[in-house]
C-alpha positions in Angstrom: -3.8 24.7 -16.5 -1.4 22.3 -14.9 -2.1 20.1 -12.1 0.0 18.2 -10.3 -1.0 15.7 -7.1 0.9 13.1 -5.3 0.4 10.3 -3.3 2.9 8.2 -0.9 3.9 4.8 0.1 1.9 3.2 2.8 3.1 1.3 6.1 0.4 -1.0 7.4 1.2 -1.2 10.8 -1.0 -3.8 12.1 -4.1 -5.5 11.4 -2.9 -6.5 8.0 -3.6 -8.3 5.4 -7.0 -8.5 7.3 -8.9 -6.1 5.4 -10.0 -7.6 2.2 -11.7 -9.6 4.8 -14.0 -7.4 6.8 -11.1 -6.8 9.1 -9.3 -4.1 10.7 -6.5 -2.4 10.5 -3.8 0.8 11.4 -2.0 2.1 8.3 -0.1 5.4 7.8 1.3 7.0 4.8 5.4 8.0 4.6 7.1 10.7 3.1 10.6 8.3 2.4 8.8 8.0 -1.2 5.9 8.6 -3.2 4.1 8.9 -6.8 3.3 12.1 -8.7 1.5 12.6 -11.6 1.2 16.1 -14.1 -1.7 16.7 -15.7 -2.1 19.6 -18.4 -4.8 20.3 -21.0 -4.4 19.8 -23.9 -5.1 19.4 -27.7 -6.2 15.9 -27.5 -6.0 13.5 -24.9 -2.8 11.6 -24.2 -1.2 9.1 -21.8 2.6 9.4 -21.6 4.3 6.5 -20.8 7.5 6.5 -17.9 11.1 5.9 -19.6 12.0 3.9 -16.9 8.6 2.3 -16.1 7.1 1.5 -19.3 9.9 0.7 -21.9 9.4 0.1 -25.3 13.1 0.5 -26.4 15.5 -1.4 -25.0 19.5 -2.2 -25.7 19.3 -6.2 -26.6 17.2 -8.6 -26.1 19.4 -9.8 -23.5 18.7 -6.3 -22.1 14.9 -6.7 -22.3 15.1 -10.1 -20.8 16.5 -8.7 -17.5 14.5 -5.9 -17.4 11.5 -8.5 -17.5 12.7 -10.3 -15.0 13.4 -7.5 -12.3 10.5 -5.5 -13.0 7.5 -7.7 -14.5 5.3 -6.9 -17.8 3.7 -4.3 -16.2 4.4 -0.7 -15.7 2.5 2.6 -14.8 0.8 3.1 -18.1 -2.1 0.6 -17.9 -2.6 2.2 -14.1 -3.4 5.7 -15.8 -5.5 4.2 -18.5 -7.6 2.3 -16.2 -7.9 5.3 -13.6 -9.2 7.9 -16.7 -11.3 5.1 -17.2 -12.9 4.4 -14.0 -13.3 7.9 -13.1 -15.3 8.7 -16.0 -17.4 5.4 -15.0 -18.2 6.8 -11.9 -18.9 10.6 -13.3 -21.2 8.8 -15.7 -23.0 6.6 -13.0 -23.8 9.7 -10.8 -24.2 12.4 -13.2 -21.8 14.5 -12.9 -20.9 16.9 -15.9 -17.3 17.0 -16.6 -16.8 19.8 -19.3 -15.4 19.2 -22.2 -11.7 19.1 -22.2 -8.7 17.0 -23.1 -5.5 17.0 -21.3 -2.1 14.9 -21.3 -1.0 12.9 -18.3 2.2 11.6 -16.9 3.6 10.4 -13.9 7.1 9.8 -11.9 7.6 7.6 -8.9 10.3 6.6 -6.4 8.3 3.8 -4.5 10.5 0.6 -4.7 9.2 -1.8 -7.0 7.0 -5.2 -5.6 8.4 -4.6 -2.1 4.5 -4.2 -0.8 4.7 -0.7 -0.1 1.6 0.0 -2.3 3.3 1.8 -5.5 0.7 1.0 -7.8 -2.1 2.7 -5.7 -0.2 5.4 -5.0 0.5 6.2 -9.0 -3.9 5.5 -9.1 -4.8 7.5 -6.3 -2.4 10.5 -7.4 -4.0 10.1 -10.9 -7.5 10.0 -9.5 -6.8 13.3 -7.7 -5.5 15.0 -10.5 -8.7 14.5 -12.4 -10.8 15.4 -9.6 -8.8 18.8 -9.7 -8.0 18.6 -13.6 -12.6 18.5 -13.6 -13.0 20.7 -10.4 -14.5 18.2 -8.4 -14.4 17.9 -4.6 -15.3 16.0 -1.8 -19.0 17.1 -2.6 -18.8 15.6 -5.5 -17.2 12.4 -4.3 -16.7 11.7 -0.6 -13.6 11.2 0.7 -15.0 7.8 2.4 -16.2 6.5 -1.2 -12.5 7.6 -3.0 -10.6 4.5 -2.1 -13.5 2.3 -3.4 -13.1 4.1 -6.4 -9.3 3.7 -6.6 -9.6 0.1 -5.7 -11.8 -0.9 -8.3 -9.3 0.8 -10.7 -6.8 -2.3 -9.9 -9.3 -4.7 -8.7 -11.8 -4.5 -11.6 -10.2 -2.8 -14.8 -7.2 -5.3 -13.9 -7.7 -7.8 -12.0 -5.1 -7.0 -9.3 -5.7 -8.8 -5.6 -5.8 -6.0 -3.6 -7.8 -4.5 -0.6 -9.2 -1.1 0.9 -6.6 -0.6 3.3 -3.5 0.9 1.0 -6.2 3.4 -0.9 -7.7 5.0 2.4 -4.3 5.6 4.0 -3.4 7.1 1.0 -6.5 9.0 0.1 -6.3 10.6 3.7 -2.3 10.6 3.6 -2.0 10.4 7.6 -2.3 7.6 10.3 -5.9 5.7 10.0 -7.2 3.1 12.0 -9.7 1.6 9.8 -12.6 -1.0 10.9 -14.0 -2.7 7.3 -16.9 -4.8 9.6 -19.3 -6.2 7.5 -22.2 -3.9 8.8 -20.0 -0.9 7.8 -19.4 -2.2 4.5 -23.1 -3.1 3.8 -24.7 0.3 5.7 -22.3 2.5 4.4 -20.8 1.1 1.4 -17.2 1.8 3.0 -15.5 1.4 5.9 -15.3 3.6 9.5 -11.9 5.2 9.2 -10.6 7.2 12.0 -7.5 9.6 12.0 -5.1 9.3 14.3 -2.7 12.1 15.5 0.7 10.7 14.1 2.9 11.6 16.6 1.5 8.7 18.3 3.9 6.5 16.3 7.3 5.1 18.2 10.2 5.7 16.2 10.3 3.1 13.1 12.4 1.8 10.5 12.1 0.4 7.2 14.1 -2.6 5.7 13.5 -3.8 1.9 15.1 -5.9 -0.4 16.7 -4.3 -3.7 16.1 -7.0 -6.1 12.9 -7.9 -5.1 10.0 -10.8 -7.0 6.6 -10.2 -7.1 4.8 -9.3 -4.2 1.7 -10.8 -4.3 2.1 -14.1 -3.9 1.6 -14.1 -0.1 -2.0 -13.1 -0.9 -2.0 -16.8 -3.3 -4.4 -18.8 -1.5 -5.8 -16.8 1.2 -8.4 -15.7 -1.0 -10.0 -19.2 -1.5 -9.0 -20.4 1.7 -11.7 -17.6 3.3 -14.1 -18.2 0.6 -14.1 -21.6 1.6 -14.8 -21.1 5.1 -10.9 -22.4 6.3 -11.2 -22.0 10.0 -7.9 -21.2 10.6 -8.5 -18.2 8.7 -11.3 -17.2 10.1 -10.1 -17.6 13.7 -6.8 -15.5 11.9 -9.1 -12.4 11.0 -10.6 -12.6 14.2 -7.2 -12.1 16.0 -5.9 -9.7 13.4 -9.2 -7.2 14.2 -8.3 -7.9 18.2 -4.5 -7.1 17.7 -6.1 -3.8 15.8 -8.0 -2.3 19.0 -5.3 -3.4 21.1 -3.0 -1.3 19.2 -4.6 1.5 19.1 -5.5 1.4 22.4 -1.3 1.0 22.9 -0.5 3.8 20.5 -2.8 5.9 22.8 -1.2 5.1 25.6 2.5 5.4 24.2 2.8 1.9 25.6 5.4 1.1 23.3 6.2 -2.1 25.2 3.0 -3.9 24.3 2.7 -2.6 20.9 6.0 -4.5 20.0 4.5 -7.2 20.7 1.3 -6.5 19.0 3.5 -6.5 16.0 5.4 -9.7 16.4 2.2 -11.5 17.0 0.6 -9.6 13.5 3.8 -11.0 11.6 3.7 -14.7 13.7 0.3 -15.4 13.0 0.2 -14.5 9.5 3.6 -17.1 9.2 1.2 -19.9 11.0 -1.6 -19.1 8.2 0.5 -19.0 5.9 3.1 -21.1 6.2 6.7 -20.2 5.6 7.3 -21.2 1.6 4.5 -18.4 0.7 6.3 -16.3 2.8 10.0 -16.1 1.2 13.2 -16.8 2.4 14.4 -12.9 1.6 11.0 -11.6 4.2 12.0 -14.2 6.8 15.6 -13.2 6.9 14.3 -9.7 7.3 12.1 -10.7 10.3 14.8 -12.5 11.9 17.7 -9.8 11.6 15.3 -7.4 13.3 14.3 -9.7 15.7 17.9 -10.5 17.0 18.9 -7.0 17.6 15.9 -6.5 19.9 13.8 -5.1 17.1 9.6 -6.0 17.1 9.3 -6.6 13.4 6.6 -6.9 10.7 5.8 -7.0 7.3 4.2 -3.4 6.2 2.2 -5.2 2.8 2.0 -8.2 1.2 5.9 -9.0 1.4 9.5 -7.6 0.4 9.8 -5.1 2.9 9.6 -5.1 6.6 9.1 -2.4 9.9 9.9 -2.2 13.5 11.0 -0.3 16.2 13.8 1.1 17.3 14.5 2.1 20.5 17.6 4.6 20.1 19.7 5.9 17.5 22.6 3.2 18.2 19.8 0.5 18.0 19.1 2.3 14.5 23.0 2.2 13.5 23.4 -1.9 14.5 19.7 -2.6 12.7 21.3 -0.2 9.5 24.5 -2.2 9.5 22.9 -5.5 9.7 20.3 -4.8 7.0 23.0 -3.3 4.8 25.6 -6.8 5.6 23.2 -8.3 4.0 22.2 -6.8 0.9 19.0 -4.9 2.4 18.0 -1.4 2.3 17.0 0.1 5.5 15.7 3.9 6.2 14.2 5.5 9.1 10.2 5.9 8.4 9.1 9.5 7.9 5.7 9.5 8.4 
């Protein structure tokens, strides 16, 4: 029996990064990359580790230096662990029987690196799906509402990752969702209301991201305690970001492609007045500002290296291409 599941990158569109804090949000998945794992059974049970991803041989130690620098200590290994971990948590915690079998699991992925296109959830959530497949489990067995819970806790809990619901539900329904994470929600339900949305909605949009990218969470550095403490310049932030949401919708509904350019511009403006622009990055405010001079409404898509906008026609696309590419960037068209 082999199984084999994959998951893609994910574009927040707006609302973001409200919904680790009972915000909202509009998030799609796109086909430009994505993570897929291969799961077989097998004698005993085994966790293959990715050549690329999760070295353990390397040229030099000058050679291991660089590769620590540009990609981090941390690969995709400790992702599958932690997933075969939590699932069998959860199976445990409600009772469900998994027979007894072994199997052997490995994964590939072409998601850029720390460019805040969600690449580690998308190697989790295509791991959780292969087990729910590998065990014969549906969505009987666990909802689809409750699967990004599960698939956040992986990262959140097993590793202590920052992260929020937002990434794993676009993902886990691979589509455009709009997604309200209101406290009553959270508390009555235990998730979030998510609502699909018909994804020809979306304008025609473009993705720019840097090559040699740093780590991508440190935008999320102190908005954490800044909420906890009750900052009211957060809180009045979170507000907006949830208002921004409906409005967007409500413009993606109406193809008023006009107002939800500037829907985005104010998501990406009033995340730089929160944040300020040194937890920003010079490479994401360059991005911004390219886009933004050829005519381009432009925002950050995750927690930073990357950005999306709009573009208008496929000349705008060519002069936003060239000018990304002028200046070391990689830009696509978004497939959704």
């Amino acid at each position: 029996m082999i199984v084999r599941t994959r998951a893609h990158a994910r574009i927040a569109l707006i609302g973001n990064p409200s919904d680790g804090y009972y915000g909202k949000t509009i998030a799609c998945t796109i086909r430009n990359f994505s993570a897929q794992v291969t799961l077989w059974e097998s004698p005993t049970l085994e966790l293959v580790p990715h050549p690329r991803n999760d070295p353990t041989k390397f040229e030099s130690l000058e050679n291991l230096k660089a590769i620590a620098e540009r990609d981090g200590y941390y690969g995709g290994l400790r992702l599958l662990f932690a997933t075969c971990k939590k699932f069998k948590d959860f199976c445990d915690e409600k009772g469900i029987v998994l027979p007894e079998r072994n199997f052997t699991i490995t994964y590939e992925t072409d998601i850029p690196r720390q460019v805040g296109l969600g690449g580690s959830s998308a190697i989790v959530t295509a791991a959780f799906k292969a087990l729910m497949q590998f065990y014969g489990l549906d969505e009987t067995h666990i909802p689809r509402p409750i699967q990004p819970n599960i698939i956040l806790s992986v990262e959140r809990d097993e590793l202590g990752i920052a992260a929020g619901l937002q990434d794993r539900v676009a993902q886990v329904y691979d589509t455009l969702v709009y997604m309200d994470f209101s406290r009553h929600f959270m508390e009555q339900w235990g998730h979030g209301l998510y609502k699909v949305m018909d994804k020809d909605l979306l304008p025609p949009l473009f993705l720019a991201y840097v090559n040699k990218p740093s780590f991508s969470g440190r935008i999320h550095s102190n908005l954490r305690a800044r909420y906890e403490a009750g900052d009211p310049i957060v809180l009045r932030a979170i507000e907006e970001w949830r208002e921004l949401t409906d409005e967007a919708r409500e413009a993606l509904e109406q193809r008023d492609y006009k107002r939800l350019a500037q829907l985005m511009n104010r998501n990406f403006d009033l995340r730089r007045e929160v944040l300020g622009d040194a937890a920003l990055g010079g490479e994401n405010l360059e991005m911004i500002e390219i886009g933004r001079n050829l005519g381009a409404p432009t925002k950050l898509p995750g927690s930073g290296g990357a950005v999306i906008g709009i573009f208008w026609d496929e000349e705008h696309f060519r002069k936003l291409k060239r000018a990304y590419n002028e200046r070391g960037y990689a830009c696509v068209k978004v497939e959704v």
